[in-house]
N, C-alpha and C positions, 0 to 999 in steps of 0.2 A: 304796331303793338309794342309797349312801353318794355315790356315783359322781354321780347326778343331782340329790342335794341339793347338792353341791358346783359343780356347772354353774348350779343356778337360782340361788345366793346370788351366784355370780361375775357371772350377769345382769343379778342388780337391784344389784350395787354398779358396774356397769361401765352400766347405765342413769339410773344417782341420780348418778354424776360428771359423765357429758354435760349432765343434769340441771342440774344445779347451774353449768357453765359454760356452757350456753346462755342459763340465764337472768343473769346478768354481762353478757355479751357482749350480752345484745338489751336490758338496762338501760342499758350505758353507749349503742348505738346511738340506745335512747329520747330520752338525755340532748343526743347531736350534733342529734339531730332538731330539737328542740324551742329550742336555742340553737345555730344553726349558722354565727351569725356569730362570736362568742367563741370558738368553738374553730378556726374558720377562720383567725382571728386571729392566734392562738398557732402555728398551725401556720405560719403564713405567717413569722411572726417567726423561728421556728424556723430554717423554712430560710433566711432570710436569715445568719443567726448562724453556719448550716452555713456556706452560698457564703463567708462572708467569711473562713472557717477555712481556705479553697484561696491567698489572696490573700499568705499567709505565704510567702516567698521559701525555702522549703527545700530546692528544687535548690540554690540558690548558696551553701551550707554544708555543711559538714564538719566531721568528728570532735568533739570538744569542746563545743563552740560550736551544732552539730546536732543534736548528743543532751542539752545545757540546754534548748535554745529549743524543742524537741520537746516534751518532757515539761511544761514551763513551760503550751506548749499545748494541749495536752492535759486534763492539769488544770484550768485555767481554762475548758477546754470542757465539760469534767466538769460544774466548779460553774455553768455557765451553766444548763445542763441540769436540774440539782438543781433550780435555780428554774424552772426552765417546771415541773418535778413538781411541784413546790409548790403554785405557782400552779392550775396545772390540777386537782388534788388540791381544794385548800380552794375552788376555785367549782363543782367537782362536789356537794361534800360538801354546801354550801350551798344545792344547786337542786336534791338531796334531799331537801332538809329546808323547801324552798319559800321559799326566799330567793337571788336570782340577784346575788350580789357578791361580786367576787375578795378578794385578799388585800390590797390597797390599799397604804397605808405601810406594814404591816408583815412585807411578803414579806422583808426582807432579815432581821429580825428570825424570820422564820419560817425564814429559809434557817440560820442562825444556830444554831437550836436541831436541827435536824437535821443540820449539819453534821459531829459527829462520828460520827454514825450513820452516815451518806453515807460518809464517810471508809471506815469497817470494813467495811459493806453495799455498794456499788457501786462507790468510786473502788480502791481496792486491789484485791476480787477483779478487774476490771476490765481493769488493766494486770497484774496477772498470769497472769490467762489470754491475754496477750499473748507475754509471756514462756514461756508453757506452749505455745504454738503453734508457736512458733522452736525450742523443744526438739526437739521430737514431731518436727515436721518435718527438723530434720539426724539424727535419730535416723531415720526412717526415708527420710531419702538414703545412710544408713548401709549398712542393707538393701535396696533399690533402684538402688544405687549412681550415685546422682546424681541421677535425676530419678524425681521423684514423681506425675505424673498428676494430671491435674483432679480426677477423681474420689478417690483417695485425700488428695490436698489438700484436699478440701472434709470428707472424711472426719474427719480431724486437726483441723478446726476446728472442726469441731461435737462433738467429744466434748472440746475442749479449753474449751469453752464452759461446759458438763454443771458442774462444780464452782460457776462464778460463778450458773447458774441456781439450784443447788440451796443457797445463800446467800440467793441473794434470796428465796426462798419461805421460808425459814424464818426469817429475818429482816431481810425488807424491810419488815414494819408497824410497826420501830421508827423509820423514816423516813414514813412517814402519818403516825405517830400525833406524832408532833415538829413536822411542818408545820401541825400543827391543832392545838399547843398543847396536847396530850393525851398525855403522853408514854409511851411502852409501850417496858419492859427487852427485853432481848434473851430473858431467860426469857419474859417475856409475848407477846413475837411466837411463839416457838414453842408455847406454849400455846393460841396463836388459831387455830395453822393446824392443828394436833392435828386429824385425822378430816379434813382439807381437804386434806393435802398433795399428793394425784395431781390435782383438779382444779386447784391453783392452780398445780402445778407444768407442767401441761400448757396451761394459759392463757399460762404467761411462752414456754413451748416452743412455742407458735402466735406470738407477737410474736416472738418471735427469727427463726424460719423466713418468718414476711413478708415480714420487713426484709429479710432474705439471700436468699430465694428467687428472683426476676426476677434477678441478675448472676449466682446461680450455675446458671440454666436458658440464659442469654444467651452466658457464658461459654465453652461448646463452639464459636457461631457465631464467633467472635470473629475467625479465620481467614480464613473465607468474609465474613464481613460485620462490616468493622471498624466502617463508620460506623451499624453498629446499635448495637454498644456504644459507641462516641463520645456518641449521642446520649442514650444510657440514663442511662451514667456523668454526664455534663456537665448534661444537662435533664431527666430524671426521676426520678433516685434520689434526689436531694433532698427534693424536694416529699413523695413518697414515701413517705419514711421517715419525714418529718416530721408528716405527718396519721394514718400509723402509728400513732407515740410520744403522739400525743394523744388517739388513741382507750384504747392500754392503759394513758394514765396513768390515765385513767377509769374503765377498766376495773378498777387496782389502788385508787381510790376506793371502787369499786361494793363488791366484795371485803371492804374493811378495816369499811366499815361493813354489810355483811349476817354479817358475823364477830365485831363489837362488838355487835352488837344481838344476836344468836345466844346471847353471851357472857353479859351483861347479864341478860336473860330463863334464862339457867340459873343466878344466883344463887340463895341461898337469900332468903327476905323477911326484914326483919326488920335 
């Protein structure tokens, strides 16, 4: 029956994807396990480099002046960030391969080579799905006529997201592969993720929803219990999101090299 051949192939491809991103996800776990001060580390720096990002006076500007020094910050939080991936990246990669050393003197020179990758791949879709969000959103105060709802605002943001995820999976290992000195085109990251793209694309869709999920479940309360989001916003989101981003840089380590080695092993000899 055409009907139940087409249900069992839907199973075992919809078995072989979990597949494939459980075992990611309980490699990189392996990897916090077994060094869990290095990445506590990072994370901890992390959030530091967040908190210090709130300390920018941008109530007390306007027009001009608030939209340079915005963007200015932005950007430079961007390429902060670039480097913790880096970083994180190249000591994963390392203590796969049974050697525990980060990227030492030449993270800036690593940040360097992936930097225009970064640019294309994270920092531009980035800030415009920024810009796709302020759209979406007066377009639909349009039809709504003026106010939008929680729920359909969180709506707007998550498919306003959808374009920058669907970048990064298909070429975000030209930013691996540049921090590790291994450089891979834009044709070659989509060549890698060929036959990968629903798990890896649902890996970045699990760190996206992480990150955002606790303010946007907390968010309804906010009414009834301000000093719950007080507390969340000010003393837990940080932390948070920063031991997050350490785990799925890891995770986009784990990824790049069971997809180089995948790669590798189906050349021809010779």
């Amino acid at each position: 029956m055409p009907d139940r051949k087409l249900f069992e192939n839907a199973e075992v491809t919809w078995t072989g994807m979990w597949r494939d991103i459980g075992g990611v996800l309980a490699e990189s776990a392996g990897l916090v396990r077994r060094f869990p001060k290095k990445y506590a580390l990072y994370a901890f720096m992390m959030f530091l480099i967040g908190k210090s990002y709130h300390f920018i006076p941008f109530q007390n500007l306007e027009g001009a002046v608030l939209y340079t020094l915005a963007t200015v910050a932005s950007f430079a939080y961007s390429f902060i960030m670039l480097g913790f991936l880096a970083a994180v990246v190249v000591r994963a990669t390392n203590q796969m391969h049974g050697s525990d050393t980060g990227p030492g003197q030449e993270l800036v020179l690593r940040m360097g080579k992936a930097l225009p990758y970064a640019v294309a791949v994270y920092l531009v879709p980035a800030h415009f799905s920024g810009y796709l969000t302020w759209g979406m959103c007066e377009l639909g105060r349009l039809f709504t006529g003026g106010s939008l709802g929680l729920p359909l605002f969180e709506t707007i943001v998550f498919l306003a997201q959808l374009p920058q995820i669907f970048i990064l999976v298909i070429f975000g290992f030209c930013v691996i592969g540049a921090s590790l000195y291994t450089p891979v085109t834009f044709r070659q990251s989509w060549e890698m993720m060929r036959g990968k793209f629903w798990p890896i694309f649902l890996t970045y869709l699990l760190w996206w929803t992480l990150r955002s999920l606790p303010g946007t479940a907390l968010a309804p309360f906010g009414m009834d219990y301000p000093n719950l989001l007080d507390i969340y916003f000010n003393w837990l989101s940080r932390p948070l999101r920063a031991i997050i981003n350490v785990f799925f840089f890891i995770s986009a380590a784990v990824w790049y090299e069971k997809l180089r080695v995948s790669g590798e092993s189906d050349q021809p000899a010779g």
